[in-house]
C-alpha positions as CSV (number, residue, x, y, z in Angstrom):
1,X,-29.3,7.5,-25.5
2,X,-26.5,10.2,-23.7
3,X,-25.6,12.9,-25.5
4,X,-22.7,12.3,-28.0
5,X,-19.5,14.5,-28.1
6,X,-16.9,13.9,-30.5
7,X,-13.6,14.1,-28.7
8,X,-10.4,13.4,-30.6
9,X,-9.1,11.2,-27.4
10,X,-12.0,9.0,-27.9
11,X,-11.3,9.0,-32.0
12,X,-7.3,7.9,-31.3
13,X,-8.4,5.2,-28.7
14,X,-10.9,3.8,-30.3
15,X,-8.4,3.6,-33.8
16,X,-6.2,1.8,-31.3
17,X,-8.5,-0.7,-30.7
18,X,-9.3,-0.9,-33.9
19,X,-6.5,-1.3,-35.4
20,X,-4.1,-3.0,-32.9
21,X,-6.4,-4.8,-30.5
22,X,-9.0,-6.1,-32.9
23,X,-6.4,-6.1,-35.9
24,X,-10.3,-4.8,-38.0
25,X,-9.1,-4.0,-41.6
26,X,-10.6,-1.9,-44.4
27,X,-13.8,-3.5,-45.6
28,X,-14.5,-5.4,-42.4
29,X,-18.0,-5.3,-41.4
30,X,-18.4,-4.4,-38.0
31,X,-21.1,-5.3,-35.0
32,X,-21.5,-2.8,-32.0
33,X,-24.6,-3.8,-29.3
34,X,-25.0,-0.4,-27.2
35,X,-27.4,1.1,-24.9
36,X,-27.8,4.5,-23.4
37,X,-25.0,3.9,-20.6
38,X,-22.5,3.4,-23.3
39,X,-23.5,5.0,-26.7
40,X,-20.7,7.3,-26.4
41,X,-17.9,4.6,-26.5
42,X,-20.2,2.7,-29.6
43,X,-20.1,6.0,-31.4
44,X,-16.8,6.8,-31.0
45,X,-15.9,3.0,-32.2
46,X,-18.4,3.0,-35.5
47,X,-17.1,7.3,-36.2
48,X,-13.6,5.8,-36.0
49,X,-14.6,2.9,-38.3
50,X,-16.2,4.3,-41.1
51,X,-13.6,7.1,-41.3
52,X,-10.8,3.8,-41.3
53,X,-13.4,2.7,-44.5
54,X,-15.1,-0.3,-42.5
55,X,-18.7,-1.1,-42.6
56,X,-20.2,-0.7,-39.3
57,X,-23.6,-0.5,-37.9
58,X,-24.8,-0.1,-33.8
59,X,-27.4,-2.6,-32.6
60,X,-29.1,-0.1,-29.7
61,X,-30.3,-2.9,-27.3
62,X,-31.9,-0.8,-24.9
63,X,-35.3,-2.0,-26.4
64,X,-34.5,-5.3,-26.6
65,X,-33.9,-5.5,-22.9
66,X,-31.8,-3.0,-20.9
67,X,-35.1,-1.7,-19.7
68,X,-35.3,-4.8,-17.6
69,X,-31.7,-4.4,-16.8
70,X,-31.0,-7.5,-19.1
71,X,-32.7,-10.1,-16.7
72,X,-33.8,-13.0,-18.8
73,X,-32.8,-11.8,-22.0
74,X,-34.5,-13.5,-25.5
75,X,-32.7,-14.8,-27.9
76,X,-33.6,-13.0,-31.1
77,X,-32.2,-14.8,-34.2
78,X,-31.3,-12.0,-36.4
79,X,-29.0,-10.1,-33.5
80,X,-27.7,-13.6,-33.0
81,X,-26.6,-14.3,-36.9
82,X,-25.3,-10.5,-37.0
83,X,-22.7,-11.5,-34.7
84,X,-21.6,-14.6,-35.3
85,X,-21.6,-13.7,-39.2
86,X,-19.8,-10.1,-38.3
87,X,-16.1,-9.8,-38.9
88,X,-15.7,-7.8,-35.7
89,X,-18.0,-7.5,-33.3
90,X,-17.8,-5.1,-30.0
91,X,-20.4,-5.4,-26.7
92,X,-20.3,-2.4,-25.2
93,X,-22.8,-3.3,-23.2
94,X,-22.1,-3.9,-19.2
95,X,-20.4,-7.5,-19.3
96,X,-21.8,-8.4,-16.1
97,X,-25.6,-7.4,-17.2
98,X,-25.2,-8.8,-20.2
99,X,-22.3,-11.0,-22.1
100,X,-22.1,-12.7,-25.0
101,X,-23.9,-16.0,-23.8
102,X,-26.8,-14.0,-23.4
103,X,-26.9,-12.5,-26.8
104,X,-25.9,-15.9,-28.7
105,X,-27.9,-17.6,-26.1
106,X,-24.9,-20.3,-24.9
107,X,-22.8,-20.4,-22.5
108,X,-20.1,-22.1,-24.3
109,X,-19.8,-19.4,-27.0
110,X,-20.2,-16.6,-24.5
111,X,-16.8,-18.1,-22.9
112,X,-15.1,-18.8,-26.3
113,X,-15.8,-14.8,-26.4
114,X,-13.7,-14.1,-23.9
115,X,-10.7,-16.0,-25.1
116,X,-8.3,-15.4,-27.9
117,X,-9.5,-16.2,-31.9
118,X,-13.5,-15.2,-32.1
119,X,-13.2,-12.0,-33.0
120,X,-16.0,-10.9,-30.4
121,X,-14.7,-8.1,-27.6
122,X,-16.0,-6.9,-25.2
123,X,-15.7,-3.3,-23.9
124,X,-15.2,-3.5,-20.7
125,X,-13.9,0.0,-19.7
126,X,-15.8,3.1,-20.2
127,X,-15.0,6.6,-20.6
128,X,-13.1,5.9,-23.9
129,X,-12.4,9.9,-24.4
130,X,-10.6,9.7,-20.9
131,X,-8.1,7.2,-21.6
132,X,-4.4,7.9,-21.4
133,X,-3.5,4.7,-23.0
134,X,0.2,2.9,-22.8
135,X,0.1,1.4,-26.1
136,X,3.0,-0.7,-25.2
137,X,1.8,-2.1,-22.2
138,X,-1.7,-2.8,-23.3
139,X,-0.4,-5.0,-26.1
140,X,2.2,-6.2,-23.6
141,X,-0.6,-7.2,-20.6
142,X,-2.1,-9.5,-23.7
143,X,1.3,-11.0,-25.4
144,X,1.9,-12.0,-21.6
145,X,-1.5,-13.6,-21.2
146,X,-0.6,-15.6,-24.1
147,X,2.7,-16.5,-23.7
148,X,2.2,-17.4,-19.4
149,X,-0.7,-19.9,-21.3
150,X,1.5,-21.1,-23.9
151,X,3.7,-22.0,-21.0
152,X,1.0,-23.4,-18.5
153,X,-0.6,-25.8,-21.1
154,X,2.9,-28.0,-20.5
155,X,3.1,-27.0,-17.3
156,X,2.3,-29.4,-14.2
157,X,1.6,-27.4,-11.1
158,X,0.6,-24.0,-10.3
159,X,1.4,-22.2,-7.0
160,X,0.0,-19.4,-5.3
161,X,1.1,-17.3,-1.9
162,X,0.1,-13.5,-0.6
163,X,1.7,-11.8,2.7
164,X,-1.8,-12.5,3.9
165,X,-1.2,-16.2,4.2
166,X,-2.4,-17.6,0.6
167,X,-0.8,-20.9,-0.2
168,X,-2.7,-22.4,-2.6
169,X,-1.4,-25.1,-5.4
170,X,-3.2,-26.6,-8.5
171,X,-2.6,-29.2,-10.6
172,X,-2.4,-28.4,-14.2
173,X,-1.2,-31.1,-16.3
174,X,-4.8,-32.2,-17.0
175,X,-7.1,-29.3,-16.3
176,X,-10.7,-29.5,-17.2
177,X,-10.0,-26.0,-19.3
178,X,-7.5,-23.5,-20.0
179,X,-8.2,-20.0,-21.8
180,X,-5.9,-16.8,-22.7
181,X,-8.4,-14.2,-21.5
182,X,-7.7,-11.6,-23.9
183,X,-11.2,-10.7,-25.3
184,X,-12.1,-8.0,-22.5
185,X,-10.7,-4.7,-23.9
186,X,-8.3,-2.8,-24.0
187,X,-7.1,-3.2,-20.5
188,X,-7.5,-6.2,-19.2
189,X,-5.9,-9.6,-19.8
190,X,-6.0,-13.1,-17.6
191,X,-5.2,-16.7,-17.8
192,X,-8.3,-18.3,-16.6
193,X,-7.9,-22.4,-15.3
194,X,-10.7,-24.4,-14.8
195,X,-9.0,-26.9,-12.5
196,X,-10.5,-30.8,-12.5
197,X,-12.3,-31.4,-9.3
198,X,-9.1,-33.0,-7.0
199,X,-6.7,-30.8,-8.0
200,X,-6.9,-27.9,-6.0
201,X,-5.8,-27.8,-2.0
202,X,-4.5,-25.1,0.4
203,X,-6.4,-21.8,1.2
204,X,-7.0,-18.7,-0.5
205,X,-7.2,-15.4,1.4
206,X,-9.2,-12.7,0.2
207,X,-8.3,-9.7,0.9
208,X,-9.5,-7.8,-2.2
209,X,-13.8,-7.5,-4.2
210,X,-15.2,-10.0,-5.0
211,X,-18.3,-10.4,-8.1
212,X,-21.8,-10.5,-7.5
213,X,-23.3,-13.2,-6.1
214,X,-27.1,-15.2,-7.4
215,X,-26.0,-15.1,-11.2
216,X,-24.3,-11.6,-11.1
217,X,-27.8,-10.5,-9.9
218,X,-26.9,-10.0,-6.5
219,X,-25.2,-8.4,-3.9
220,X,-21.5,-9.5,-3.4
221,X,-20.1,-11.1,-0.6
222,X,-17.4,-9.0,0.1
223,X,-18.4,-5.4,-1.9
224,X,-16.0,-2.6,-2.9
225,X,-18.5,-0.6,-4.4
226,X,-19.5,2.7,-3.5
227,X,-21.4,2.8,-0.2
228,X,-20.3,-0.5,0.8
229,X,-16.5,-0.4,0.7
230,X,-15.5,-3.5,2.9
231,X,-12.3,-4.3,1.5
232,X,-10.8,-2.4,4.8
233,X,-12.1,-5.9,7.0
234,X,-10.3,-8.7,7.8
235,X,-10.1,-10.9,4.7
236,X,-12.0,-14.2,4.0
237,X,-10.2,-17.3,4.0
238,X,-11.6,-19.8,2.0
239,X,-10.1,-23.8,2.5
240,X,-10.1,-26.1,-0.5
241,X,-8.9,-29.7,-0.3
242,X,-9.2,-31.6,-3.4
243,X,-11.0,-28.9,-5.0
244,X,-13.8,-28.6,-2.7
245,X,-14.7,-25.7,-0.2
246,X,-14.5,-27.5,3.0
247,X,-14.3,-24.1,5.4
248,X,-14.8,-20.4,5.4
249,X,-13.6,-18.0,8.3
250,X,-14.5,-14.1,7.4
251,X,-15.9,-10.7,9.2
252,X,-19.3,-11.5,10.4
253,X,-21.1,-9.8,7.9
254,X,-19.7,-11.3,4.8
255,X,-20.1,-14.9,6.3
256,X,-23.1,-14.2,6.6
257,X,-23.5,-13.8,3.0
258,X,-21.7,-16.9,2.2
259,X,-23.7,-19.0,5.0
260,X,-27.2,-17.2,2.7
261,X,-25.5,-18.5,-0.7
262,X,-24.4,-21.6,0.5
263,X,-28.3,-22.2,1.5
264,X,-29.6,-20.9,-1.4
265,X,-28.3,-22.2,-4.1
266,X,-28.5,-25.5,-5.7
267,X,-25.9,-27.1,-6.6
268,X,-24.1,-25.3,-3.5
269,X,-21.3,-23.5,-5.3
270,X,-18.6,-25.0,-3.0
271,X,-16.1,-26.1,-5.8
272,X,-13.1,-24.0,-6.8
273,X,-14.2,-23.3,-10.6
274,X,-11.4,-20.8,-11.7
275,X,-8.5,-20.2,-10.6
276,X,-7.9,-16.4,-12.2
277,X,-4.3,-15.4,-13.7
278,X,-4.7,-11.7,-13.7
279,X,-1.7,-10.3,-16.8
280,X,-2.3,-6.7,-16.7
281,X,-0.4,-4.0,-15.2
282,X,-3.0,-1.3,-16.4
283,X,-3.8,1.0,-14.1
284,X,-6.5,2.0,-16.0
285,X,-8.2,-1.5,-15.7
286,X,-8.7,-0.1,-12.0
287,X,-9.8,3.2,-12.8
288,X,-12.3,2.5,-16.1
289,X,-13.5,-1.4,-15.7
290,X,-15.0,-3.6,-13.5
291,X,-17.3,-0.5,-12.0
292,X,-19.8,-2.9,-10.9
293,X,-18.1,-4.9,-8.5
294,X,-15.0,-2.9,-8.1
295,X,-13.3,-7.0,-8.9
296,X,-10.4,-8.6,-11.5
297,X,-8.0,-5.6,-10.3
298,X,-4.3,-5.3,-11.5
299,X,-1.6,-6.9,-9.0
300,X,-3.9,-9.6,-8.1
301,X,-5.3,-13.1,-8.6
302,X,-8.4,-14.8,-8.4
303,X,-10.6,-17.7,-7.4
304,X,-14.0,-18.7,-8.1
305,X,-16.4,-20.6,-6.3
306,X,-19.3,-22.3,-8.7
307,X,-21.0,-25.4,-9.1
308,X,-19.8,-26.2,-12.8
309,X,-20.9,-29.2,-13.9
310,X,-19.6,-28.9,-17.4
311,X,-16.2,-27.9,-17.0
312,X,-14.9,-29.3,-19.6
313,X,-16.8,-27.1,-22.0
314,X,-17.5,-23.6,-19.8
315,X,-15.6,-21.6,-17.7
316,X,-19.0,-19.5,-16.1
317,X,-21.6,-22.1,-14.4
318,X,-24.8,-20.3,-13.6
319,X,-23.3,-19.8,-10.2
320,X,-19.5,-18.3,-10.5
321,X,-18.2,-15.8,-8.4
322,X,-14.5,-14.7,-8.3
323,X,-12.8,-13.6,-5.1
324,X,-10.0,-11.1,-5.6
325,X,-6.1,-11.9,-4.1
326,X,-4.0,-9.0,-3.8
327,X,-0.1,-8.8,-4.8
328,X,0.3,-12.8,-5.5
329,X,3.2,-14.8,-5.6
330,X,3.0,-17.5,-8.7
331,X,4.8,-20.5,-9.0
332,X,4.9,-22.2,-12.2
333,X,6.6,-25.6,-12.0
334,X,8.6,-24.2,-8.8
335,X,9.8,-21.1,-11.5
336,X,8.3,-18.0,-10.1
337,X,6.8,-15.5,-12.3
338,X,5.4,-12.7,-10.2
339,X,6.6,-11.3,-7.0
340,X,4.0,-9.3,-4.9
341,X,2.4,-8.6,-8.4
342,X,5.1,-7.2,-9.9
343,X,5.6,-9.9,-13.5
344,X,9.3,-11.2,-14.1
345,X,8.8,-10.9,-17.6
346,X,12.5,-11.7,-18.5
347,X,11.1,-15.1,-16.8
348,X,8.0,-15.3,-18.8
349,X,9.8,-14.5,-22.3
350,X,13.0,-17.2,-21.1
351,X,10.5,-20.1,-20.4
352,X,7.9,-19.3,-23.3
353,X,11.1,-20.0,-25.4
354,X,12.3,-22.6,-23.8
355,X,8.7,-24.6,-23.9
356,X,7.7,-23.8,-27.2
């Protein structure tokens, strides 16, 4: 594993989360799955821990499977029980390598990680002793996540435009599943809609990253990571009628990639499977998450193609690859809530109250 330095940045951020993200209390017994890419931020959580009088223990998972770069991962039992029977429990881990669902070994658990209520966080950023953290708008990012879903879940339609020429509208009064992303910490936060197949129409433009493609295995159709920066091209623009991909115009390398996926991979992903309501204002989120795809950036929102055919019951189909929108316009119900990704949260708080 890296060399460990204590670091009393790392100790106060990692009490933050602790304390304020993960609300852990004295006496809590505590779960952290590490490997040797990010021991530091697992030691600097179970230091913290046991100095705040919680039991803690690290799983190091490096044997278990990071030698193989997590690719096919076993279930093994005991790891499995420790979390789900954990008070707490932190994957430090790389999300996109790993994730819950691998470790519990479904898909619908690993997604019910990322929401509000399991208790089960994952770690997205690294460099923990780095952090400058805004307390107040960390814990702001996710009290909007939950309050914009409070709102959507009476809500009827959803609306979406960019300066780039995104217009895209969704129906949500019966959406085949809603969730307050607020498990990937401490930074980021997200409404994430899983729209019912016919309720999705317009065009989304895509002018920022988007994830990996072949199972987060591969490479990504339009990369912003380092040596392949090629978010400077002309954007993709994806069509949707009904909820199905029915066209794709983009720079001649990057349709390529989609022409390759679309050939590839059965059940073609051609459905819109999320539809991505990015909450945070972090900066950090930028700087200290999302490293392997350079994706889910502040100021932006995004949309998935997939080929769910559980919707109802997972957000993430083996297939699932968001496509990043940069400085949206959102509609909810014709009452706009963010303006060139800037949040009218004055709006938000009014209409949370107001639909309670």
């Amino acid at each position: 594993m890296n060399f460990y330095t204590r670091n009393d940045k790392a100790f106060e951020n990692a009490a933050f989360v602790l304390r304020e993200i993960a609300e852990a209390k004295p006496g809590d017994s505590i779960v952290i799955l590490a490997d040797r890419e990010s021991y530091e931020n697992a030691r600097a959580l179970a230091d913290t821990a046991k100095a705040l009088d919680m039991k803690v223990f690290i799983a190091d998972v490096d044997m278990y499977g990071g030698e193989e770069g997590y690719d096919g991962l076993p279930v093994m039992e005991p790891l499995r029980q420790a979390i789900l029977h954990a008070d707490i429990t932190f994957m430090t881990t790389p999300q996109i390598k790993t994730g819950f669902s691998m470790y519990l070994g479904d898909q619908k658990d690993g997604d019910a990680s990322l929401a509000a209520g399991t208790k089960r966080f994952t770690l997205e950023a690294g460099g923990m002793g780095q952090w400058n953290i805004n307390r107040e708008e960390v814990l702001r990012n996710r009290e909007r996540a939950m309050k914009m879903y409070a709102w959507l879940r009476r809500a009827g339609e959803v609306r979406i435009t960019t300066q780039r020429g995104t217009d895209l509208t969704c129906d949500v009064s019966a959406p085949d599943g809603m969730y307050p992303v607020v498990g990937i910490i401490p930074f980021y936060s997200e409404v994430a809609i899983v729209p019912s197949i016919g309720s999705v129409d317009g065009v989304a433009v895509i002018d920022g990253a988007s994830e990996r493609a072949y199972h987060q295995r591969g490479f990504p159709i339009r990369p912003n990571i380092p040596g392949h920066r090629e978010i400077y091209m002309e954007p993709i623009r994806l069509h949707f009628t009904r909820s199905e991909l029915v066209g794709y115009e983009a720079p001649d390398i990057q349709k390529q990639r989609l022409d390759t996926l679309m050939e590839k991979v059965s059940p073609q992903p051609r459905w819109c499977d999320e539809i991505g309501l990015v909450a945070t204002t972090s900066v950090e989120n930028d700087e200290y998450g999302w490293t392997v795809d350079g994706s889910h950036h502040t100021r932006c929102v995004h949309v998935a193609l997939g080929n769910n055919t559980n919707r109802k019951e997972i957000i993430h189909a083996k297939e699932h690859i968001d496509f990043d929108m940069h400085e949206p316009n959102i509609w909810i119900d014709r009452t706009q809530i963010c303006c060139r990704g800037q949040f009218l949260d004055d709006v938000i708080d009014r209409m949370y109250e107001a639909n309670k």
